[in-house]
mmCIF file as gemmi writes it, N, C-alpha and C atoms, coordinates in Angstrom:
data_model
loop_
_atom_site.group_PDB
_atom_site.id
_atom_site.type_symbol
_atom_site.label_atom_id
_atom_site.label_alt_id
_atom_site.label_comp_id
_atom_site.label_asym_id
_atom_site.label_entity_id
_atom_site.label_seq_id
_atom_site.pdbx_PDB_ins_code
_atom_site.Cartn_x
_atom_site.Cartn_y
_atom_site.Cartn_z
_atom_site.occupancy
_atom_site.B_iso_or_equiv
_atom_site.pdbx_formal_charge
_atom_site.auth_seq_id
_atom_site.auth_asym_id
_atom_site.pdbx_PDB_model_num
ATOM 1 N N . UNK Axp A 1 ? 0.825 -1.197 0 1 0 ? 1 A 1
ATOM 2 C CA . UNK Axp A 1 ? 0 0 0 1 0 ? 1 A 1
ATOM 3 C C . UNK Axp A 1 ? 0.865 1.254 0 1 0 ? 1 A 1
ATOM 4 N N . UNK Axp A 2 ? 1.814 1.254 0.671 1 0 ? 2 A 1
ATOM 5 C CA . UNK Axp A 2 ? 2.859 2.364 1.041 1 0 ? 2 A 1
ATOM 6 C C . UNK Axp A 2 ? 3.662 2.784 -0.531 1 0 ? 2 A 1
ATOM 7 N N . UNK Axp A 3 ? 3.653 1.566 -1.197 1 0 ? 3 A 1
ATOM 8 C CA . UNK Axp A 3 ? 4.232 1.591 -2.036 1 0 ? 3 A 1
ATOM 9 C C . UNK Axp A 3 ? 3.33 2.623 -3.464 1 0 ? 3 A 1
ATOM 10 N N . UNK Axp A 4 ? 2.498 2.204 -3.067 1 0 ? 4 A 1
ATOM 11 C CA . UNK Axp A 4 ? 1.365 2.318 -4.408 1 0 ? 4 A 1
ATOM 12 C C . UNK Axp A 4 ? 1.107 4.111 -4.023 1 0 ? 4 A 1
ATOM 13 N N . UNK Axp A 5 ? 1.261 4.746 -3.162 1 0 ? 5 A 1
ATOM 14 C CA . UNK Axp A 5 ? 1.002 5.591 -2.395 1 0 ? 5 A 1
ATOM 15 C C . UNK Axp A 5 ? 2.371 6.555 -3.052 1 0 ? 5 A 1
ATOM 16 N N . UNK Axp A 6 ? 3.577 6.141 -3.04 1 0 ? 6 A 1
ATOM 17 C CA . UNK Axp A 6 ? 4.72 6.507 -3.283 1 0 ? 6 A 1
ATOM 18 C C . UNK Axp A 6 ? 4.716 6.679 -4.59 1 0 ? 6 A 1
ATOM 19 N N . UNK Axp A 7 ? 4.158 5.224 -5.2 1 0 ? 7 A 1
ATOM 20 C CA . UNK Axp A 7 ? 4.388 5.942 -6.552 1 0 ? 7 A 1
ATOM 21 C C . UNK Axp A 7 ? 3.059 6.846 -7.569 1 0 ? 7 A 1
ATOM 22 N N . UNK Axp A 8 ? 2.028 6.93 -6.572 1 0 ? 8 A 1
ATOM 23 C CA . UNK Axp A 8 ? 0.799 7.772 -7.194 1 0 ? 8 A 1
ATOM 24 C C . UNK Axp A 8 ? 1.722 9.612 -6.767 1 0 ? 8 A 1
ATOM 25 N N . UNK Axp A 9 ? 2.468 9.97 -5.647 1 0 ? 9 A 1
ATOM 26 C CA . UNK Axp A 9 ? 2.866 11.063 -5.516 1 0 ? 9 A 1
ATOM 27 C C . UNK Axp A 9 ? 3.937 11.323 -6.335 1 0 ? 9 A 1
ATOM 28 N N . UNK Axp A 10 ? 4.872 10.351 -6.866 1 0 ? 10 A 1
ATOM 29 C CA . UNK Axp A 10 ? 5.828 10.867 -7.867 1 0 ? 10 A 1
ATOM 30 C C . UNK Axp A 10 ? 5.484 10.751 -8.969 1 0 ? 10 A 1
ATOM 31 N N . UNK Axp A 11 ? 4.27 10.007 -9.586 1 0 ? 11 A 1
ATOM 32 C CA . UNK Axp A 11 ? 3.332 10.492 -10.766 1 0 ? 11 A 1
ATOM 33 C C . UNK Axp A 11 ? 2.901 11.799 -11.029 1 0 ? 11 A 1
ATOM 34 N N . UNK Axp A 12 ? 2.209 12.057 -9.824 1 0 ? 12 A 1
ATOM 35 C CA . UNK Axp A 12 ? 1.7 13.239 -9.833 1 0 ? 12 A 1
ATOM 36 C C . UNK Axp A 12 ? 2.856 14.446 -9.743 1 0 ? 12 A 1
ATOM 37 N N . UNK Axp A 13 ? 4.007 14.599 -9.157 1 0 ? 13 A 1
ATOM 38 C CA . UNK Axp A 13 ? 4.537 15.243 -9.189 1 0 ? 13 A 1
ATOM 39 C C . UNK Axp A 13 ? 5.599 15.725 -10.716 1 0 ? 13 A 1
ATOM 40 N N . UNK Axp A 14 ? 5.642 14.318 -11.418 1 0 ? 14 A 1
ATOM 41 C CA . UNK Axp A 14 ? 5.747 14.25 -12.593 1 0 ? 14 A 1
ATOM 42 C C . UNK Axp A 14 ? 5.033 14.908 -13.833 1 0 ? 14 A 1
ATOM 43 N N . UNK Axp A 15 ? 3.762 14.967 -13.394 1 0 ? 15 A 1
ATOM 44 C CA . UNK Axp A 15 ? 3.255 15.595 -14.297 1 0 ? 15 A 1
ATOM 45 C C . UNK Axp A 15 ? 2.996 17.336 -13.885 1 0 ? 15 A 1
ATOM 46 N N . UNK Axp A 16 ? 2.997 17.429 -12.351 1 0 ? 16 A 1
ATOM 47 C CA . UNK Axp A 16 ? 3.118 18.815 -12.535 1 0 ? 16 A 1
ATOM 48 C C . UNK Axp A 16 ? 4.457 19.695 -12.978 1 0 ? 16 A 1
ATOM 49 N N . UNK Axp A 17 ? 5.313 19.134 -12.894 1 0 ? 17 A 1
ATOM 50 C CA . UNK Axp A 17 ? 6.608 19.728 -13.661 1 0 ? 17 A 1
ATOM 51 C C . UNK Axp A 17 ? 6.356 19.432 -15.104 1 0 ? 17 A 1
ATOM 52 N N . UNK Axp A 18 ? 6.094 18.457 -15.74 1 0 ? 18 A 1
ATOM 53 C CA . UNK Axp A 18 ? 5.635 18.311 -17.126 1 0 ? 18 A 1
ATOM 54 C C . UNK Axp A 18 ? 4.621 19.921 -17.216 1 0 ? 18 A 1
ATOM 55 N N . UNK Axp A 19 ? 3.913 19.996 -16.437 1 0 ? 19 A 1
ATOM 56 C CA . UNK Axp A 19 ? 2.98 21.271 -17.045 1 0 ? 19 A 1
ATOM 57 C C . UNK Axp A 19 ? 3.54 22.225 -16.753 1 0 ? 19 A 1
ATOM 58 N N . UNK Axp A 20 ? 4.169 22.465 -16.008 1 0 ? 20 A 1
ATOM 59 C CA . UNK Axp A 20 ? 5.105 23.734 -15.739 1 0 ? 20 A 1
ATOM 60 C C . UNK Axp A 20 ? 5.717 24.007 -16.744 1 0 ? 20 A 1
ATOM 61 N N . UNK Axp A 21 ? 6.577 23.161 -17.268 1 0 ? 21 A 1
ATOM 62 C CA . UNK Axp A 21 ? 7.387 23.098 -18.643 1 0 ? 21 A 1
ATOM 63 C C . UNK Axp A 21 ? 7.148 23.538 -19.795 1 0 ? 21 A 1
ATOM 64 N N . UNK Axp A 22 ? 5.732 22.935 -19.734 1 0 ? 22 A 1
ATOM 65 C CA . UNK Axp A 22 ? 4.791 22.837 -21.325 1 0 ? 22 A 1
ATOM 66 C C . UNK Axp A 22 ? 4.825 24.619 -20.952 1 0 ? 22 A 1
ATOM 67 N N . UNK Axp A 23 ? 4.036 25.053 -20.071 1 0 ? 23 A 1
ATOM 68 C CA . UNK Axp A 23 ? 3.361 26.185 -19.924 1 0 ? 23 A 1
ATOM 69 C C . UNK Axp A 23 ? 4.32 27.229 -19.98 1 0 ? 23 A 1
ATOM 70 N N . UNK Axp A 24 ? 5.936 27.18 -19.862 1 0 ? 24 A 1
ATOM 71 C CA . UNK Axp A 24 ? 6.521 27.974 -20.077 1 0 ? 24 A 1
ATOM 72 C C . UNK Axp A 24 ? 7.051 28.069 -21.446 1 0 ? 24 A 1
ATOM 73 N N . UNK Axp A 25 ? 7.18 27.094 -21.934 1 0 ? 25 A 1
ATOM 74 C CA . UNK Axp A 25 ? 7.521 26.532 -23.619 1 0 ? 25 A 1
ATOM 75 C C . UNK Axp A 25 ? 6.54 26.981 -24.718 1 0 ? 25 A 1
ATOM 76 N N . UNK Axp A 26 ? 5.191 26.828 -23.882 1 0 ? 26 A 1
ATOM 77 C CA . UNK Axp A 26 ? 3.992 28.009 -24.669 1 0 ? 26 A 1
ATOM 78 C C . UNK Axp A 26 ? 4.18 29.472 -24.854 1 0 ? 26 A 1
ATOM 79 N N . UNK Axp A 27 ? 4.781 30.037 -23.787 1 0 ? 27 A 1
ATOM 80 C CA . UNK Axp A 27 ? 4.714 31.213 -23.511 1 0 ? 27 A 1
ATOM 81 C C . UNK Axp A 27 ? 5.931 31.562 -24.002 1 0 ? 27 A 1
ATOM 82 N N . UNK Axp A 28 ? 7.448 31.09 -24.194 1 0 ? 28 A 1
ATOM 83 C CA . UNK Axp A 28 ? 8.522 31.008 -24.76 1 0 ? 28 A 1
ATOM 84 C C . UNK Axp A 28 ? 8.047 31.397 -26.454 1 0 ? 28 A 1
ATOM 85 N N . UNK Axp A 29 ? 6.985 30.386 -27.03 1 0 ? 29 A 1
ATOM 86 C CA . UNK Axp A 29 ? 6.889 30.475 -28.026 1 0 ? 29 A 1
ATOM 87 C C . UNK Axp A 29 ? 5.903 31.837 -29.036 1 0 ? 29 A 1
ATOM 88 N N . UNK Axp A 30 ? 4.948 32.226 -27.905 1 0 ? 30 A 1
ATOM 89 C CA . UNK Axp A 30 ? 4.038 33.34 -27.691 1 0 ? 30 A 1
ATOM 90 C C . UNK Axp A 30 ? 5.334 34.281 -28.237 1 0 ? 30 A 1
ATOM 91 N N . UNK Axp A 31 ? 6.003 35.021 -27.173 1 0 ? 31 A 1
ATOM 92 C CA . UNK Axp A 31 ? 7.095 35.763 -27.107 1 0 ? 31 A 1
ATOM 93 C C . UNK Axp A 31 ? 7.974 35.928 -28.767 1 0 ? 31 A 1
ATOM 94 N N . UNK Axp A 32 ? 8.339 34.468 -28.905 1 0 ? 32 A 1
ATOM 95 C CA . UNK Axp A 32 ? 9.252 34.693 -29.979 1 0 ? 32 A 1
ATOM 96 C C . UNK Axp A 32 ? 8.316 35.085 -30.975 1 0 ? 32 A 1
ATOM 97 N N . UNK Axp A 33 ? 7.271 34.581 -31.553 1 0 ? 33 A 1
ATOM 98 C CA . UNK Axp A 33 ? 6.452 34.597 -32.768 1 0 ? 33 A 1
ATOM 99 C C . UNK Axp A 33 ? 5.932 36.216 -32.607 1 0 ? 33 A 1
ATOM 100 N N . UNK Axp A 34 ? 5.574 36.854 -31.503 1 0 ? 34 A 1
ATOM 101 C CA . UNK Axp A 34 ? 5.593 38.416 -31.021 1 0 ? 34 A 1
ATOM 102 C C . UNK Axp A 34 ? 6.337 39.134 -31.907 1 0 ? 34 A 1
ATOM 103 N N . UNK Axp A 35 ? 7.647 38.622 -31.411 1 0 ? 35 A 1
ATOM 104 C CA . UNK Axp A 35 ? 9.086 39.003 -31.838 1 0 ? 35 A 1
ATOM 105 C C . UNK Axp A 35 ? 8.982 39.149 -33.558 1 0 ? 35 A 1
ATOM 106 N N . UNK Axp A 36 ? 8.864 38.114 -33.839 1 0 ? 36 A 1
ATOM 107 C CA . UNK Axp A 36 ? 8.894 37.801 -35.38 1 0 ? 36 A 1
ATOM 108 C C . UNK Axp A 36 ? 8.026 38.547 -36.033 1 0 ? 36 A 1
ATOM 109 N N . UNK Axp A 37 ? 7.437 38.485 -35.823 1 0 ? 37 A 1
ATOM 110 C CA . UNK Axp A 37 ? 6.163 39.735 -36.363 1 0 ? 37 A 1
ATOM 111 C C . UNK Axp A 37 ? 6.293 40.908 -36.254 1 0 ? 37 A 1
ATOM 112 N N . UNK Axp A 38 ? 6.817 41.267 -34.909 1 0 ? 38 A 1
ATOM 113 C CA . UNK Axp A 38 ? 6.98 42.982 -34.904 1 0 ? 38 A 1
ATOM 114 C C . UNK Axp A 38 ? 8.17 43.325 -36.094 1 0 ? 38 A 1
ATOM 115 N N . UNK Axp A 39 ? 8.955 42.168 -36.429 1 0 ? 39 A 1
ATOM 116 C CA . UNK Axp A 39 ? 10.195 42.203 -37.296 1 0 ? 39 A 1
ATOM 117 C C . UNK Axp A 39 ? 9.876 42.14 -38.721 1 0 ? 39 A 1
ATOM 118 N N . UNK Axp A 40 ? 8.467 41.978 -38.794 1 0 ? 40 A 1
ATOM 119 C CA . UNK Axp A 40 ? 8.167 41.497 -40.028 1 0 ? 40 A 1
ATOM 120 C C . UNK Axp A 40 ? 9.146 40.162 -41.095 1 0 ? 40 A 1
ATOM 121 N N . UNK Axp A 41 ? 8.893 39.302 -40.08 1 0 ? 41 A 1
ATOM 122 C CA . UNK Axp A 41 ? 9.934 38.551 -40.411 1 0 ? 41 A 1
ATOM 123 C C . UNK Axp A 41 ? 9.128 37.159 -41.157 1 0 ? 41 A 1
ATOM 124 N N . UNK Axp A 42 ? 9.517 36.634 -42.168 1 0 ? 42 A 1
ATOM 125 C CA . UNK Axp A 42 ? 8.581 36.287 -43.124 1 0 ? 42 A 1
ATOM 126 C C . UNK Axp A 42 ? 9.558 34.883 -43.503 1 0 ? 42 A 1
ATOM 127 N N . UNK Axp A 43 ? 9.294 33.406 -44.399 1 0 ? 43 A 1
ATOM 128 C CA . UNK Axp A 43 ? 9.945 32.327 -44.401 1 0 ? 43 A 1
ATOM 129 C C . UNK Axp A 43 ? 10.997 32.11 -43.859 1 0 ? 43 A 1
ATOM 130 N N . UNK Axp A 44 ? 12.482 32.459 -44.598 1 0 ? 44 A 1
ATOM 131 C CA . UNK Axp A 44 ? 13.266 31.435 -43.956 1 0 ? 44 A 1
ATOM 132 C C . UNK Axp A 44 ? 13.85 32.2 -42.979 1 0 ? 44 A 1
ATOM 133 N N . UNK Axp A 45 ? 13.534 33.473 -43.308 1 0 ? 45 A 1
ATOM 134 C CA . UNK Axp A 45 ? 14.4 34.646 -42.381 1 0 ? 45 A 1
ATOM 135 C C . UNK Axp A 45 ? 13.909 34.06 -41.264 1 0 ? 45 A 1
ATOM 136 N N . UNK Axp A 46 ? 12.268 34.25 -41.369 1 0 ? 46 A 1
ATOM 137 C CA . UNK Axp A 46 ? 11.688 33.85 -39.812 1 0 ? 46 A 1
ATOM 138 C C . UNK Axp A 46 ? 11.922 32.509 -39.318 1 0 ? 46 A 1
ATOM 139 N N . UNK Axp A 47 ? 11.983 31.366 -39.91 1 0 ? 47 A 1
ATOM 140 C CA . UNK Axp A 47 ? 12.294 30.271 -39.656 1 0 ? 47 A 1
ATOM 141 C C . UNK Axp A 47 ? 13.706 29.925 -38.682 1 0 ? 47 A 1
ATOM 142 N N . UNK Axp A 48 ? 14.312 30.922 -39.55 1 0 ? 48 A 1
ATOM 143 C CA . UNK Axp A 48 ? 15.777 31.274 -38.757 1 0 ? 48 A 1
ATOM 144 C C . UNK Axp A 48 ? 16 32.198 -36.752 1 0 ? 48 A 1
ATOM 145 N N . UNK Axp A 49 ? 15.323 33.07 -37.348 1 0 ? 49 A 1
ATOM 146 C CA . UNK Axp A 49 ? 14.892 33.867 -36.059 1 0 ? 49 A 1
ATOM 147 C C . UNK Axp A 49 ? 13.96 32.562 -34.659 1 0 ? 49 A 1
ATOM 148 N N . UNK Axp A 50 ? 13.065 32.579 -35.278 1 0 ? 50 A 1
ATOM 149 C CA . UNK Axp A 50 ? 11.996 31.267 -34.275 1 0 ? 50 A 1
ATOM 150 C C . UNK Axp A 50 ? 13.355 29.984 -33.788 1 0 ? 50 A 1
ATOM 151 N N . UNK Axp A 51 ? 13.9 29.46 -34.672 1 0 ? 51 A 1
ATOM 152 C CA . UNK Axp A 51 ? 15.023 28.365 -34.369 1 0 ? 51 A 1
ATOM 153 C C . UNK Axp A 51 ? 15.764 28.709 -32.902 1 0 ? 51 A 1
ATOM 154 N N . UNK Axp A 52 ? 16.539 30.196 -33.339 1 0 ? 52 A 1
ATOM 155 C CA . UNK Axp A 52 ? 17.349 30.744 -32.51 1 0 ? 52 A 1
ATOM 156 C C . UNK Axp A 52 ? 16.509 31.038 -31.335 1 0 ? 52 A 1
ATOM 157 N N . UNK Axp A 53 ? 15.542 31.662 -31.369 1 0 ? 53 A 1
ATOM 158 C CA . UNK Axp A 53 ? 14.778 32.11 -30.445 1 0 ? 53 A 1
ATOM 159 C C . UNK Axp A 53 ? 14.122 31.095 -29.686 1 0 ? 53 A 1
ATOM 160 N N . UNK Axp A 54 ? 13.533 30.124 -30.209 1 0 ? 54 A 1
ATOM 161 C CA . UNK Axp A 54 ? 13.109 28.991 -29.079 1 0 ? 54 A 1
ATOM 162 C C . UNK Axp A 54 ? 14.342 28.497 -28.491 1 0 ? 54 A 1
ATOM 163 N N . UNK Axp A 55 ? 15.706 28.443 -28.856 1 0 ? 55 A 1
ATOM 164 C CA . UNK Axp A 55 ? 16.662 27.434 -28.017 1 0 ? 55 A 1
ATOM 165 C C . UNK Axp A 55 ? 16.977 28.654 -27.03 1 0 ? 55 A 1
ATOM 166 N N . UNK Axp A 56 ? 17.21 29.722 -27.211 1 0 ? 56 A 1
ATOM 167 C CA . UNK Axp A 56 ? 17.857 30.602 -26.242 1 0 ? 56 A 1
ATOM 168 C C . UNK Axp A 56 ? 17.395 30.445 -24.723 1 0 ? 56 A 1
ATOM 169 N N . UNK Axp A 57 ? 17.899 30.967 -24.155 1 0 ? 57 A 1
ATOM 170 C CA . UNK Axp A 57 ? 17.657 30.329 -22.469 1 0 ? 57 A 1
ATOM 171 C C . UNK Axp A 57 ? 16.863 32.019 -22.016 1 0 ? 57 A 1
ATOM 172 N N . UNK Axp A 58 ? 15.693 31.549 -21.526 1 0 ? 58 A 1
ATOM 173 C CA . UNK Axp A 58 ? 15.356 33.128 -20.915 1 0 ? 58 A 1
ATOM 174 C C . UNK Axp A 58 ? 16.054 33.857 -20.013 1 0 ? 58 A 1
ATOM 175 N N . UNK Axp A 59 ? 15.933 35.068 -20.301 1 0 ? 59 A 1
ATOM 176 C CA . UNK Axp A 59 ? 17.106 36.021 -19.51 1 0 ? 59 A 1
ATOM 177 C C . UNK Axp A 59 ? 16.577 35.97 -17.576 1 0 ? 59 A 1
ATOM 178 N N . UNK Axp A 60 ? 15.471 35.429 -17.079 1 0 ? 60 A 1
ATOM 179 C CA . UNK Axp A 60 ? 15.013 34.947 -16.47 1 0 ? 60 A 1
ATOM 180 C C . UNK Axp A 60 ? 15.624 33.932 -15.535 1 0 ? 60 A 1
ATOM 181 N N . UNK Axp A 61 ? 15.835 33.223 -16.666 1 0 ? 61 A 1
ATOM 182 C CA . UNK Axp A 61 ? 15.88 31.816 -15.679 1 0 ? 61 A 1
ATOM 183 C C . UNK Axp A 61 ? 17.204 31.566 -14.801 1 0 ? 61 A 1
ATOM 184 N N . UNK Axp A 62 ? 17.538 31.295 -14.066 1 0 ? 62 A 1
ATOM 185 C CA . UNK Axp A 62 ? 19.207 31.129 -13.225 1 0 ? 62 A 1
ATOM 186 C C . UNK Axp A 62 ? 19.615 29.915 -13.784 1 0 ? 62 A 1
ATOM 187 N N . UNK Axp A 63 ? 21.178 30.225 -13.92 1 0 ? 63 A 1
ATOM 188 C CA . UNK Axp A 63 ? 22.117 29.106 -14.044 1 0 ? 63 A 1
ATOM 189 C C . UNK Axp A 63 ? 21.913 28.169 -13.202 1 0 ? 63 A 1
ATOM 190 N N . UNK Axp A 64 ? 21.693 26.968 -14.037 1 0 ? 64 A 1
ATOM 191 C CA . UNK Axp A 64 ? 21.395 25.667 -13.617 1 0 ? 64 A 1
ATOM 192 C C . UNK Axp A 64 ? 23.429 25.112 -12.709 1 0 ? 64 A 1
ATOM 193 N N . UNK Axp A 65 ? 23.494 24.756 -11.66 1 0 ? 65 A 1
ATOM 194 C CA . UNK Axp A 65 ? 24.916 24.421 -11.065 1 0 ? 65 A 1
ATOM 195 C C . UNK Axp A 65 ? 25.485 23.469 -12.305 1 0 ? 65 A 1
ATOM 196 N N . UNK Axp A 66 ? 24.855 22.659 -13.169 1 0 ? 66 A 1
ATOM 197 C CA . UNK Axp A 66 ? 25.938 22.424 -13.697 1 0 ? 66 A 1
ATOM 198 C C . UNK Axp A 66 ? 26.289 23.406 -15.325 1 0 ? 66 A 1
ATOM 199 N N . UNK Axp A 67 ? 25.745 24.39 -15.459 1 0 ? 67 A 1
ATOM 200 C CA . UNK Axp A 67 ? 25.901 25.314 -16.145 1 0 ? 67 A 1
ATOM 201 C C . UNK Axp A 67 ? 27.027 26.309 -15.679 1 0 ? 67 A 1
ATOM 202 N N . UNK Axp A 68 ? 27.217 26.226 -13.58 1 0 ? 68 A 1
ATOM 203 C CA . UNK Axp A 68 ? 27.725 27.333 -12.954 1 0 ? 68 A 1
ATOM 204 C C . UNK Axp A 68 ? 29.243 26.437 -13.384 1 0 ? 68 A 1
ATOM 205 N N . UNK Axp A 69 ? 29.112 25.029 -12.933 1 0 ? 69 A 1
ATOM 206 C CA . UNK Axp A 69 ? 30.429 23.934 -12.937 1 0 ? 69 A 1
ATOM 207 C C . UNK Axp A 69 ? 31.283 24.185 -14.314 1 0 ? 69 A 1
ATOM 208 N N . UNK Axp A 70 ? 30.345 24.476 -15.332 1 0 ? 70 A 1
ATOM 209 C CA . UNK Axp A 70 ? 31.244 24.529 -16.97 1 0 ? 70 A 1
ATOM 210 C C . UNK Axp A 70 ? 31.951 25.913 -16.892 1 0 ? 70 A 1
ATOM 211 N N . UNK Axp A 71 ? 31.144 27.06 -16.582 1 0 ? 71 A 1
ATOM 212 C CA . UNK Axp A 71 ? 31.664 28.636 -16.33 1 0 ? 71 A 1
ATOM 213 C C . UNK Axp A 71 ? 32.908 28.643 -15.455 1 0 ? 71 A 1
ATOM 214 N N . UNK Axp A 72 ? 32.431 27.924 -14.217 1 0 ? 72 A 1
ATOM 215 C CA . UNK Axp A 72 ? 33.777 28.24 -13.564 1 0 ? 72 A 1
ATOM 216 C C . UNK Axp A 72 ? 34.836 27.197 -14.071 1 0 ? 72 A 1
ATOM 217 N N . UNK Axp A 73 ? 34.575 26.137 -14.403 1 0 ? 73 A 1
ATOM 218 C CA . UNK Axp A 73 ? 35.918 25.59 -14.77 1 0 ? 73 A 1
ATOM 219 C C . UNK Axp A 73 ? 37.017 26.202 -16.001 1 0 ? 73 A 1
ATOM 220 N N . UNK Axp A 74 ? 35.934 26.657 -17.021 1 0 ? 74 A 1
ATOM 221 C CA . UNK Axp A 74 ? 36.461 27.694 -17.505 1 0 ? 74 A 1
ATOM 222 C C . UNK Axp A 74 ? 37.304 28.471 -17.232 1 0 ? 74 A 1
ATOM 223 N N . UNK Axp A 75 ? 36.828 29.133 -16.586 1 0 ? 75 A 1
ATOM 224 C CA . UNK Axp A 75 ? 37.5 30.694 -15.7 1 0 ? 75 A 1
ATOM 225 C C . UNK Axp A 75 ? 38.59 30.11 -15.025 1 0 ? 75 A 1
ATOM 226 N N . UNK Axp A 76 ? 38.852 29.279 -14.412 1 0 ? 76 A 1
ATOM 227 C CA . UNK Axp A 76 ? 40.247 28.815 -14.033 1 0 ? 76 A 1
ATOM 228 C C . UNK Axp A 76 ? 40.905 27.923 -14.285 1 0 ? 76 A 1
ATOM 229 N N . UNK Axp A 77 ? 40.592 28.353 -16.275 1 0 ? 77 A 1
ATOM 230 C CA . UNK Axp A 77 ? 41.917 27.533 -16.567 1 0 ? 77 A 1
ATOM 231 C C . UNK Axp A 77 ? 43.276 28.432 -15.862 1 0 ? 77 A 1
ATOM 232 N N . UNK Axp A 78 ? 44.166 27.59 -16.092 1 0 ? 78 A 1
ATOM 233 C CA . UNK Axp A 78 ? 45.738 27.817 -15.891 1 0 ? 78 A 1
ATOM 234 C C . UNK Axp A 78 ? 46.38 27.998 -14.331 1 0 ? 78 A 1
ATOM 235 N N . UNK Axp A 79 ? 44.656 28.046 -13.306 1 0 ? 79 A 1
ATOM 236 C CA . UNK Axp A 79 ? 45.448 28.031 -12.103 1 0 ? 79 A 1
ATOM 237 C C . UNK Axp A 79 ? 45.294 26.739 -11.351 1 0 ? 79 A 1
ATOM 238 N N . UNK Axp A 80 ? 46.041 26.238 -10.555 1 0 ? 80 A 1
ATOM 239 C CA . UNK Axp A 80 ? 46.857 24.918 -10.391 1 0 ? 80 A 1
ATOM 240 C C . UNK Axp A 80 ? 46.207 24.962 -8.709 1 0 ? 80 A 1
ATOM 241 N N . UNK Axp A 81 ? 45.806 23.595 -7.943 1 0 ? 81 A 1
ATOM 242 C CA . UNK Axp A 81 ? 46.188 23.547 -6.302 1 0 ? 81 A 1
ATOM 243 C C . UNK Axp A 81 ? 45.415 24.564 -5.675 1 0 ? 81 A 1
ATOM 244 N N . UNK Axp A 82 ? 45.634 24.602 -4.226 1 0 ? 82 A 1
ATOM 245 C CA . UNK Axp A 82 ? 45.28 25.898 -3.382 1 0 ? 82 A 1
ATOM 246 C C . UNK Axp A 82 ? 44.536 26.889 -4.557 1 0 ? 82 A 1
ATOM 247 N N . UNK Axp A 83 ? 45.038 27.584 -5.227 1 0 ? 83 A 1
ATOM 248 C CA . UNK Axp A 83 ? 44.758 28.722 -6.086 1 0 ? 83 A 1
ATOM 249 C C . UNK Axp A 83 ? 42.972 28.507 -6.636 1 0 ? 83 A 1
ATOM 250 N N . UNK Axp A 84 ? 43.151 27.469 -7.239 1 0 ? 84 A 1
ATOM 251 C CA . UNK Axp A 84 ? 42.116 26.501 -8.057 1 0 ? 84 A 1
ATOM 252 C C . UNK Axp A 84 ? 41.164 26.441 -7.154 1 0 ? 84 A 1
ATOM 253 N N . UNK Axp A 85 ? 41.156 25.311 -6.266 1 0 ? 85 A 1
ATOM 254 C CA . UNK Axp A 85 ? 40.65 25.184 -5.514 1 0 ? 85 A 1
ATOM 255 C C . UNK Axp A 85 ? 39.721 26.397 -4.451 1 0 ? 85 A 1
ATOM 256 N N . UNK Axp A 86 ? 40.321 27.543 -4.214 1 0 ? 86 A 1
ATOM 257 C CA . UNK Axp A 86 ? 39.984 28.582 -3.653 1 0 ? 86 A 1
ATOM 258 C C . UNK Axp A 86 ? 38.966 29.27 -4.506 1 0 ? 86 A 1
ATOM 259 N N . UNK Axp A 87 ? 39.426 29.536 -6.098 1 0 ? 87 A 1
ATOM 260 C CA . UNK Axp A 87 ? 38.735 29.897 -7.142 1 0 ? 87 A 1
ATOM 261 C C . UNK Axp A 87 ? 37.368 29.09 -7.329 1 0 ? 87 A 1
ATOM 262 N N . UNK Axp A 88 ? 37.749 27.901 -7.131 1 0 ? 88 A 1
ATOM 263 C CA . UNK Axp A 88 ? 36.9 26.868 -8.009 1 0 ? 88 A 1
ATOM 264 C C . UNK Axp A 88 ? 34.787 27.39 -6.856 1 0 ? 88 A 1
ATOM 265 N N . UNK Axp A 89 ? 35.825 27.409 -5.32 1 0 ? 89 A 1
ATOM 266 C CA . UNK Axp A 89 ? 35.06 27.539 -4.506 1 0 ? 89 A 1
ATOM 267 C C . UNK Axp A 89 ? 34.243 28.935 -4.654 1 0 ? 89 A 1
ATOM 268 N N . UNK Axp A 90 ? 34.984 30.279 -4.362 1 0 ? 90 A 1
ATOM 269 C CA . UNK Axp A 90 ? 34.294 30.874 -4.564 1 0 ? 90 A 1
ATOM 270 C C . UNK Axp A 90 ? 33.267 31.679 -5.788 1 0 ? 90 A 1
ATOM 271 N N . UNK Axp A 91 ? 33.553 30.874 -6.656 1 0 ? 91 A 1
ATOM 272 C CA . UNK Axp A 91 ? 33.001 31.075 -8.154 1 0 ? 91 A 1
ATOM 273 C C . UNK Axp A 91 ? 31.667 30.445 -8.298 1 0 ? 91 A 1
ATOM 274 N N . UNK Axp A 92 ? 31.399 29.032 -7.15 1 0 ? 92 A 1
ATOM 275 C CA . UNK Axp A 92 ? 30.284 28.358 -7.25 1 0 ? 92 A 1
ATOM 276 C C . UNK Axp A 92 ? 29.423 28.659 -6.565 1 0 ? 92 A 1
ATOM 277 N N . UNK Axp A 93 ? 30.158 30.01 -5.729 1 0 ? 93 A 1
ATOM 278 C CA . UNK Axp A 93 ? 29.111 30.577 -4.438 1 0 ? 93 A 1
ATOM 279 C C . UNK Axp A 93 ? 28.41 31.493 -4.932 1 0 ? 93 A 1
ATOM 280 N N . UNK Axp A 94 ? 28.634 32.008 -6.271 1 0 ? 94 A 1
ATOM 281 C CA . UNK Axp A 94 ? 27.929 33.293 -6.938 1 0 ? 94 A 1
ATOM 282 C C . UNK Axp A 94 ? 26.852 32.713 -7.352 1 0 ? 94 A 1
């Protein structure tokens, strides 16, 4: 019973992030096609614009940690030990 219980709440919780998703991916798409239009932006031009514009990440949303993990590793290339390490730390605190 406990079981069946467990997995009716991570169903359900499954699908409310599924709609969260959808519902921002609607509204993502609202936005761009906005966009496109005020641009008068017409086949492939627009095809091109909508492409770019649905993948872009909203200026909104926060860096996901392993988005923060690629940035900072970045940022310190070339320093070595202690240095790194100190860097590595306070870069993931931002």
């Amino acid at each position: 019973m406990a079981m069946l219980k467990l997995s009716l709440v991570a169903s359900l919780l499954a699908l409310c992030v599924g709609t969260a998703n959808a519902g921002l991916q609607q509204e993502k798409m609202a936005t761009c096609n906005k966009d496109a239009a005020t641009q008068s932006l017409k086949g492939d031009a627009r095809k091109v614009f909508m492409s770019s514009c649905l993948k872009a990440a909203p200026a909104s949303a926060p860096m996901t940690q392993q988005d923060k993990m690629k940035q900072c590793n970045k940022d310190a290339t070339g320093k070595k030990g202690d240095e790194r390490k100190a860097f590595m730390s306070t870069c993931l605190k931002k």
